[in-house]
NUDO-695552 format. One record per residue (C-alpha): x, y, z; residue in three letters; residue number from 1. Coordinates in steps of 0.2 Angstrom, whole numbers. Layout:
N
[[X, Y, Z], "ala", NUM]
...
END
This chain:
413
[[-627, 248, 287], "unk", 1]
[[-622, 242, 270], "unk", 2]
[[-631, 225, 265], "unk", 3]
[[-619, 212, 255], "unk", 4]
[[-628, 218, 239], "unk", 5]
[[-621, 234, 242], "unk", 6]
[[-603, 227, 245], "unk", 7]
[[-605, 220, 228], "unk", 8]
[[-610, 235, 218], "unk", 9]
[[-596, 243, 228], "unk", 10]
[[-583, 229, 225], "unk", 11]
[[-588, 232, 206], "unk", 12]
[[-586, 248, 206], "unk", 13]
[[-567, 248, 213], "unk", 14]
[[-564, 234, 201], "unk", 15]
[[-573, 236, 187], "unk", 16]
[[-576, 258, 184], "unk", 17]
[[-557, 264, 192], "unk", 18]
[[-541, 265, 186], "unk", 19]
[[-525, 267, 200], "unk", 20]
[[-512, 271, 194], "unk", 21]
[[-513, 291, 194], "unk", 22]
[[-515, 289, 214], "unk", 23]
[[-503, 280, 226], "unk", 24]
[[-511, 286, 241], "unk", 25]
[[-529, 281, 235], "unk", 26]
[[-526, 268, 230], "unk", 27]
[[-515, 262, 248], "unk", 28]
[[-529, 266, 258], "unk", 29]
[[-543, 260, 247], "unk", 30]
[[-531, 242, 249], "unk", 31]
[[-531, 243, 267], "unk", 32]
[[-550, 246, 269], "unk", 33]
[[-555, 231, 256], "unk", 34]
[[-541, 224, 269], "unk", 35]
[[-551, 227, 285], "unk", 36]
[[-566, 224, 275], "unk", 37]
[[-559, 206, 268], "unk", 38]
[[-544, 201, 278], "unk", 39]
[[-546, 183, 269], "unk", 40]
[[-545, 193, 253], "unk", 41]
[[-560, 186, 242], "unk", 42]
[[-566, 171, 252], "unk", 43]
[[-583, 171, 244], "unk", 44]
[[-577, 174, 228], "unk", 45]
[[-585, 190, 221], "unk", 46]
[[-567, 198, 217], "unk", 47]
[[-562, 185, 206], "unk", 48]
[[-580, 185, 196], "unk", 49]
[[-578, 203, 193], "unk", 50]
[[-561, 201, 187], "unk", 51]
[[-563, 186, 178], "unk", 52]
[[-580, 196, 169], "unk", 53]
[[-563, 210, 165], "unk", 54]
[[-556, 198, 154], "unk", 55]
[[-570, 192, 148], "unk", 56]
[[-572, 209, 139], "unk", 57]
[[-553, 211, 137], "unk", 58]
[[-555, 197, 124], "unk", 59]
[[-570, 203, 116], "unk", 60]
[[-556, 220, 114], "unk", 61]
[[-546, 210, 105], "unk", 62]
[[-533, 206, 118], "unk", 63]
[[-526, 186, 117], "unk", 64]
[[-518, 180, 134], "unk", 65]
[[-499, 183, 131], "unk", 66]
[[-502, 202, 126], "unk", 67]
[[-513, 205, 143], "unk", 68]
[[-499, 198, 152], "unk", 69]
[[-483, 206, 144], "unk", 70]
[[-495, 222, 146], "unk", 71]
[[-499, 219, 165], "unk", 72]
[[-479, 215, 167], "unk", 73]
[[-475, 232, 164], "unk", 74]
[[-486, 241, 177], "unk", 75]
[[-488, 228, 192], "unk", 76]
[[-479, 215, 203], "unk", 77]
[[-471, 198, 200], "unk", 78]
[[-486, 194, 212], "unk", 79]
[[-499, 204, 202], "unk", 80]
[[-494, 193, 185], "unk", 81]
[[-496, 179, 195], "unk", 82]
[[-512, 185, 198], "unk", 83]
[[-515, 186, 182], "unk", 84]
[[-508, 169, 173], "unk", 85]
[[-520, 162, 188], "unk", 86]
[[-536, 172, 183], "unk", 87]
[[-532, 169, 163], "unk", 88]
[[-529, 150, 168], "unk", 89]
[[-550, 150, 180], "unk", 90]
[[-554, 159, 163], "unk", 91]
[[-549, 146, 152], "unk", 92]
[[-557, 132, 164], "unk", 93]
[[-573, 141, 162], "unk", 94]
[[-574, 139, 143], "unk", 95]
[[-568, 125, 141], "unk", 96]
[[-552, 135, 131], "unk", 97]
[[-542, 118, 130], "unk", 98]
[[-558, 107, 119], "unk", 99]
[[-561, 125, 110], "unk", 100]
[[-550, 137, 109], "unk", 101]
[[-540, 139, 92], "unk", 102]
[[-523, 132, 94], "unk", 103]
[[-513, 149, 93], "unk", 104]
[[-524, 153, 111], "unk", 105]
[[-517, 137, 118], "unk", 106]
[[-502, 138, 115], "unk", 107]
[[-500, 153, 123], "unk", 108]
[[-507, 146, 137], "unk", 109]
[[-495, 134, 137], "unk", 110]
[[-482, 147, 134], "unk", 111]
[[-487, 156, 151], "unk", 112]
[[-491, 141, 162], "unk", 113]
[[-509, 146, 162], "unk", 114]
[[-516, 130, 157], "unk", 115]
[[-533, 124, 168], "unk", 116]
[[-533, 112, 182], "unk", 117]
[[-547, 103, 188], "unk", 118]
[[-550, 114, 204], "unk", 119]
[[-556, 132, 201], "unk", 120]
[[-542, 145, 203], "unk", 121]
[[-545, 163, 208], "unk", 122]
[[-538, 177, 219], "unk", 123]
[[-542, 168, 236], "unk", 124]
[[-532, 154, 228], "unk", 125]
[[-517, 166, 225], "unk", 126]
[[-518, 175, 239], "unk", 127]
[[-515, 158, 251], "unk", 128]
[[-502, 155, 238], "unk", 129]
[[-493, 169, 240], "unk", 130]
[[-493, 171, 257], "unk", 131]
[[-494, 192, 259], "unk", 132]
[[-502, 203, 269], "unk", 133]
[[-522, 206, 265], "unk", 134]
[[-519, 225, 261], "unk", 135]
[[-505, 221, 247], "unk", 136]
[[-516, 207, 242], "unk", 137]
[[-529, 219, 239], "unk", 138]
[[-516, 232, 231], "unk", 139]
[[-512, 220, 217], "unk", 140]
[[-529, 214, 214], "unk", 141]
[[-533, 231, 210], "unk", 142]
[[-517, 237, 199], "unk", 143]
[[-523, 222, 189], "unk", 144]
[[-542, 228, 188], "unk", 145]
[[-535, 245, 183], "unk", 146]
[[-522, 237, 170], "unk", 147]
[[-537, 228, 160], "unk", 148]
[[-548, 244, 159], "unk", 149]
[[-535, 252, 150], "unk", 150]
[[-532, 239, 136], "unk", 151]
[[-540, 250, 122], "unk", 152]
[[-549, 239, 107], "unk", 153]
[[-536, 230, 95], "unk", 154]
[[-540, 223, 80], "unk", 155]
[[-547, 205, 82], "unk", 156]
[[-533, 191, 73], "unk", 157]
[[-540, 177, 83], "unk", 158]
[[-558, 174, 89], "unk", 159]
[[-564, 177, 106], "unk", 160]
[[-571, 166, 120], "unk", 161]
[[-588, 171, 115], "unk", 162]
[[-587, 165, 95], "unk", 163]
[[-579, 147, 100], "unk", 164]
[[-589, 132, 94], "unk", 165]
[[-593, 118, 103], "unk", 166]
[[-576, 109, 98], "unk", 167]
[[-559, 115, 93], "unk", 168]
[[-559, 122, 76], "unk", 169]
[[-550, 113, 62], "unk", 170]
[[-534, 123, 59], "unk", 171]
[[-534, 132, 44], "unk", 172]
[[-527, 127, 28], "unk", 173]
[[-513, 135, 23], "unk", 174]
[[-503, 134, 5], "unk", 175]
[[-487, 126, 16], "unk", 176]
[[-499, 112, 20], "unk", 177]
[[-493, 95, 18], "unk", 178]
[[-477, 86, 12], "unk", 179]
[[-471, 105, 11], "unk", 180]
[[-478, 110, 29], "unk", 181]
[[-464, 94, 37], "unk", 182]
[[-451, 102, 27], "unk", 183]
[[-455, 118, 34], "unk", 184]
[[-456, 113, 50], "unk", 185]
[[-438, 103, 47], "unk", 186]
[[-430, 120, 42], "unk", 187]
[[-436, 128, 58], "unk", 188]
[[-431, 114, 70], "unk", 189]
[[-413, 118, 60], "unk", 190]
[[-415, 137, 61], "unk", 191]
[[-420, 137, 78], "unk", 192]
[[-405, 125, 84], "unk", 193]
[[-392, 137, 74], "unk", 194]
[[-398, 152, 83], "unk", 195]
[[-400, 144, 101], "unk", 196]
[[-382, 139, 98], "unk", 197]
[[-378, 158, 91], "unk", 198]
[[-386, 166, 107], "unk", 199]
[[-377, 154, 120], "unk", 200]
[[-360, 157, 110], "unk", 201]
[[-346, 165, 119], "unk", 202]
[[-338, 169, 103], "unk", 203]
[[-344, 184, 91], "unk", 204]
[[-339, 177, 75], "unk", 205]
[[-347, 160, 79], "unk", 206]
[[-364, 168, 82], "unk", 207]
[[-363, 178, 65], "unk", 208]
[[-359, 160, 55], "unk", 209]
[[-374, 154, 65], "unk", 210]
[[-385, 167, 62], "unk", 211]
[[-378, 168, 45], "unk", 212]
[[-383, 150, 40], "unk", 213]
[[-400, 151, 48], "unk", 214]
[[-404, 168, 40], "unk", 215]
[[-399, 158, 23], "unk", 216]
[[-409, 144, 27], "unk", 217]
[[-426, 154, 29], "unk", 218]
[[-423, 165, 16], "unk", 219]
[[-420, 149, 3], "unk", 220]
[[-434, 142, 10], "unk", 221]
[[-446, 158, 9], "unk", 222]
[[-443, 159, -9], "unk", 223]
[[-446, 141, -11], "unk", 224]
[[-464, 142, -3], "unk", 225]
[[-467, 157, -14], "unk", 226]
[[-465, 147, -27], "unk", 227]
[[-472, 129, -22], "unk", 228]
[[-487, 140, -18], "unk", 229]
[[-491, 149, -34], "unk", 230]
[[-494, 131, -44], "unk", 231]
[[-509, 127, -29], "unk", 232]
[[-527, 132, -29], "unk", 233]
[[-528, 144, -16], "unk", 234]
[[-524, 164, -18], "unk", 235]
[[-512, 174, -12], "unk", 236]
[[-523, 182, 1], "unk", 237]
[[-530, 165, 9], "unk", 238]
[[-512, 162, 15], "unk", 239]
[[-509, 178, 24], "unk", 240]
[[-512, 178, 41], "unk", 241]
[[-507, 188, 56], "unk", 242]
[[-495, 188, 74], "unk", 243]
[[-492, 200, 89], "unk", 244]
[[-474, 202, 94], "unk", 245]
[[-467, 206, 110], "unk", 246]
[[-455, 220, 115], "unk", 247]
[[-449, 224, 131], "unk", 248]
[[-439, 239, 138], "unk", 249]
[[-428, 249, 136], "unk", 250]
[[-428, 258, 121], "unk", 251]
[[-445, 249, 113], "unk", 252]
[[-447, 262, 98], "unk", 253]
[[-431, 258, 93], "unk", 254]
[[-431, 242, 93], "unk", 255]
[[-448, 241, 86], "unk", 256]
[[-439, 252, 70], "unk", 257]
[[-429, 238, 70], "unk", 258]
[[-443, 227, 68], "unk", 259]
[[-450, 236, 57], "unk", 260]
[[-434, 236, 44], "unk", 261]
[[-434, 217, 44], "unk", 262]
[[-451, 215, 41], "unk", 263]
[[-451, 226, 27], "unk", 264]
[[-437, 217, 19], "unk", 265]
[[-446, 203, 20], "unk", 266]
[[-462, 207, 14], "unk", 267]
[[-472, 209, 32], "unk", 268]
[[-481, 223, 36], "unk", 269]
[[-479, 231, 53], "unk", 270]
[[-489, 243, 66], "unk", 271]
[[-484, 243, 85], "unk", 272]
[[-495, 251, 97], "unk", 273]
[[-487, 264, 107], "unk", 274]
[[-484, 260, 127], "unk", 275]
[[-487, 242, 127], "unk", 276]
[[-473, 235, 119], "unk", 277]
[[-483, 226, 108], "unk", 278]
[[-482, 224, 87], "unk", 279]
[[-495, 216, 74], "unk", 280]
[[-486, 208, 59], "unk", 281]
[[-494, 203, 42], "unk", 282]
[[-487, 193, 32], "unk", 283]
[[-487, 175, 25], "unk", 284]
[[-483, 163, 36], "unk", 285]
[[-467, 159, 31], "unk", 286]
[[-460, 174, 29], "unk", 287]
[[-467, 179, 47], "unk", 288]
[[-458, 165, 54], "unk", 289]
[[-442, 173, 45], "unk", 290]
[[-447, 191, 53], "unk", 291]
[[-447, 184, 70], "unk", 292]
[[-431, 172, 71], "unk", 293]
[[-421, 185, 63], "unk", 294]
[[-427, 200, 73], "unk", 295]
[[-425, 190, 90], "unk", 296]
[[-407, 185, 83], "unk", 297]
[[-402, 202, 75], "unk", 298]
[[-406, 210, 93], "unk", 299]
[[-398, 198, 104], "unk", 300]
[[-381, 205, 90], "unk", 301]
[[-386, 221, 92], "unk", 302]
[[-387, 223, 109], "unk", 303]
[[-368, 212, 110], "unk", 304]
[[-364, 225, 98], "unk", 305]
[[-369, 237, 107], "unk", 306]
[[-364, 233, 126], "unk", 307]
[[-345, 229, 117], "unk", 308]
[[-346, 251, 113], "unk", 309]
[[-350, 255, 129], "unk", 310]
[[-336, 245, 138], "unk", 311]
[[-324, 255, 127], "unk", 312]
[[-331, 271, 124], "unk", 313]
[[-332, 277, 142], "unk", 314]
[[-351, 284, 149], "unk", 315]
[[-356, 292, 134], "unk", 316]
[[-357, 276, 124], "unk", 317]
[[-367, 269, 140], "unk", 318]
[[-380, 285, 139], "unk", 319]
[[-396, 280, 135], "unk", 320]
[[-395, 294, 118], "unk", 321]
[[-380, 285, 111], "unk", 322]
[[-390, 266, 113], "unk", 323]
[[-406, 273, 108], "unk", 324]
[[-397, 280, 92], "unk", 325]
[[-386, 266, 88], "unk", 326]
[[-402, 254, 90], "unk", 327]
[[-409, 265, 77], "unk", 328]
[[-396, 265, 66], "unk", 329]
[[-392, 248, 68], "unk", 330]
[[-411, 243, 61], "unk", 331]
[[-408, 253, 47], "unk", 332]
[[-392, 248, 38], "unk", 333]
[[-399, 228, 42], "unk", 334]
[[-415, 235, 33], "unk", 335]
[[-403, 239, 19], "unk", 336]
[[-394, 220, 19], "unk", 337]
[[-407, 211, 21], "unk", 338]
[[-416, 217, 5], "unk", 339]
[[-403, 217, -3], "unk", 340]
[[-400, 198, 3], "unk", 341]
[[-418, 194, -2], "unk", 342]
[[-414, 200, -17], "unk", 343]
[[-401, 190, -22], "unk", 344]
[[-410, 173, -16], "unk", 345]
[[-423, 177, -25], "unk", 346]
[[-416, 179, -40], "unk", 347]
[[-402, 162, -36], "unk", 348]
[[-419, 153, -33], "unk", 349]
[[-431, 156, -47], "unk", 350]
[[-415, 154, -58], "unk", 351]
[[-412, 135, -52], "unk", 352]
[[-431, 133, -55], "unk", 353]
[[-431, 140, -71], "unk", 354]
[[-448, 155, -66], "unk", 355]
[[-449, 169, -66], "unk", 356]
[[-451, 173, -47], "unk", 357]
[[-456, 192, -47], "unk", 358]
[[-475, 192, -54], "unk", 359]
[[-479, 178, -37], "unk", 360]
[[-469, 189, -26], "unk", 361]
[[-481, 205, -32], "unk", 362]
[[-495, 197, -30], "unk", 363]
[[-491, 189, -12], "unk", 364]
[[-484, 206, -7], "unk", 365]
[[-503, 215, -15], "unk", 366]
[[-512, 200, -5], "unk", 367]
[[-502, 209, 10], "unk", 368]
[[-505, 226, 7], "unk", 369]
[[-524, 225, 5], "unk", 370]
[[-525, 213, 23], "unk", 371]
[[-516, 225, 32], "unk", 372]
[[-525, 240, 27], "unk", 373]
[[-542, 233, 31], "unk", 374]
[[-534, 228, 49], "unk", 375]
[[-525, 244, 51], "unk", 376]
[[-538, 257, 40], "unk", 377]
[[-528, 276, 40], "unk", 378]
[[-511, 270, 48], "unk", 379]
[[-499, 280, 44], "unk", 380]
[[-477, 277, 45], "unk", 381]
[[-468, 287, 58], "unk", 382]
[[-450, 287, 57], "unk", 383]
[[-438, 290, 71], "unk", 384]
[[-423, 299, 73], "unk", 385]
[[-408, 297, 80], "unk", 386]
[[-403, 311, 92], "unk", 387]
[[-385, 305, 97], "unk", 388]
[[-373, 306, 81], "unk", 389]
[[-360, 296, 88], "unk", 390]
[[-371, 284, 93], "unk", 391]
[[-379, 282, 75], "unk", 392]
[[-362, 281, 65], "unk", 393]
[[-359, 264, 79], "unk", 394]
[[-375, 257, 75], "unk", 395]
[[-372, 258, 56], "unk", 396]
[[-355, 252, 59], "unk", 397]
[[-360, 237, 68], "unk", 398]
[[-374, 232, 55], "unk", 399]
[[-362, 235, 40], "unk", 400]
[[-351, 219, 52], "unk", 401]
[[-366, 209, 55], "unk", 402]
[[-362, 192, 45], "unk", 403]
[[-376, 189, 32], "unk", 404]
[[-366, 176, 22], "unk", 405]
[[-368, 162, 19], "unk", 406]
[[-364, 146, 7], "unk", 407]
[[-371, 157, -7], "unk", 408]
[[-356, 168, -4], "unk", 409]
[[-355, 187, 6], "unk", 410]
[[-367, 198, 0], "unk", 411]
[[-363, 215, -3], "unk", 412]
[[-372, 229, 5], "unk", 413]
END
């Protein structure tokens, strides 16, 4: 007969040393025996210890709670990420996260409803919650054991669980600190109004003056920090400082080529990990913040573009060749304009201020370089290719109409 010690070890075992996705019928009957076994699914707990002590390690990888969850999105249930904005959520209870955790980790758990509560939360909690049988409960407990086990190690941007201090630490300090960090944070609240209204918009050509003006407004203000920056004590390198981005299917590669051109054109260095969906940026923090409203906004024109082919150019321009090309032409050809944009408001800018702009530029864009390649040692570019051609010429097509003027007047490609 096996002793509760033994269901533990066993319980660990499935939890904790297997991965199920390679085997539906496994892992069925596996669920219905933990079922029979457990039929109030994890009433004394020991399920939600193993799972929790999962994360636990998931963290000490690396991992931050938004990446586990756009990763577990991709192979589980709407129930299974429940389950895991609930574990992530007991997690953060345990340790306090809210009193200790560095304020990028709670805001993301803010951004995914996984903030604590008072009561302890756990997989008997959700299971009540969600009001499903024991032997799908089961299921997605473990297709969410499975999904952490495979988070290989990432490169650590923010500290883990284990390495917080008693309090939370004192952010940072950054160059954009003071009277020039309100100003910053008034040219996003502008930015980010002009693109909300540029995504809701009915009307193409309204959305590319929106996106227009705030693409001019980040990239004035960019050049502006470099500048502001270069008269304060700190170097280059202290202000650099790193994000995970967010992809989701379809056609993840070539939207993450997209990424990839504006970032370069920008000064941010990029490297996305294959099958997640997720990409590490580097840069400095205003030009990350310039990376991400841009690529969000350039994606939402793209896929307009995009969706406005296939209604006229019958199913070949709905095939998954023709999109996946025209994405990856599309990132290219903006690659091309928005440097050349950059270009041009550097060169207006440090003109106004009377500087020479480029030697603060080099060494921001060194300072870059040299954090990137310690995070990212032997990484080498991989470029796709397009394999539909009529696909490709739309997607350069559409870039070349994208509207990247502005009050400082259109700028040629």
């Amino acid at each position: 007969m096996e002793t509760t010690s033994d269901a533990d070890r066993s319980l660990r075992e499935l939890l904790l040393e297997r991965v199920w996705f390679d085997d539906t019928v496994l892992l069925d009957a596996t669920a219905r025996g933990l079922a029979s076994a457990d039929p109030a699914v994890d009433s004394g707990g020991r399920a939600t210890g193993a799972l929790l002590e999962a994360l636990a390690l998931t963290w000490e990888r690396g991992w931050q709670p938004a990446d586990v969850v756009h990763v577990i999105r991709r192979g589980t249930s709407p129930r299974g990420i429940r389950l895991a904005v609930a574990l992530i959520a007991e997690e953060a209870r345990l340790t306090s996260a809210l009193s200790r955790a560095p304020t990028e980790w709670v805001d993301q758990l803010n951004a995914l409803g996984a903030l604590p509560g008072i009561a302890p939360q756990g997989v008997h909690a959700w299971h009540r919650s969600e009001n499903r049988s024991p032997a799908e409960a089961w299921r997605d407990v473990l297709l969410l054991a499975g999904g952490l086990r495979l988070l290989f190690p990432v490169p650590e941007l923010l500290p883990p669980p284990s390495h917080w201090s008693a309090t939370a630490p004192s952010p940072r300090p950054t160059p954009d600190s003071g009277a020039t960090r309100l100003d910053h944070a008034r040219v996003l609240r502008r930015v980010r109004g002009l693109l909300a209204k540029a995504e809701s918009s009915e009307f193409p050509e309204e959305a590319d003056a929106l996106t227009a003006k705030a693409q001019e407004l980040m990239s004035s203000h960019a050049v502006d920090a470099a500048l502001l920056d270069a008269g304060g004590p700190a170097a280059p390198r202290d202000g650099v400082r790193s994000r995970r981005l967010h992809v989701d299917e379809p056609y993840v590669e070539a939207k993450m080529t997209l990424l990839s051109r504006v970032g370069e054109a920008n000064g941010v260095r990029t490297v996305w990990y294959r099958g997640t969906g997720i990409a590490t940026a580097v840069g400095m923090p205003v030009d990350l913040e310039t990376v991400e409203l841009l690529f969000t906004s350039l994606l939402v024109q793209a896929t307009r573009a995009m969706n406005a082919g296939g209604n006229v150019g019958g199913a070949h321009a709905r095939s998954a060749a023709f999109r996946r090309s025209f994405l990856l032409s599309y990132g290219r050809r903006i690659g091309e304009r928005l440097t050349a944009a950059r270009s041009h408001a550097t060169a207006e800018t440090a003109a106004s201020a009377g500087v020479d702009a480029l030697p603060v530029l080099r060494s921001r864009q060194q300072a870059v370089d040299e954090v990137y390649e310690e995070l990212f040692p032997g990484v080498s570019g991989r470029r796709s290719r397009a394999f539909d051609a009529a696909g490709w010429v739309a997607g350069q097509r559409a870039a070349d109409s994208a509207d990247l003027s502005g009050r400082r007047g259109c700028l040629a490609p």
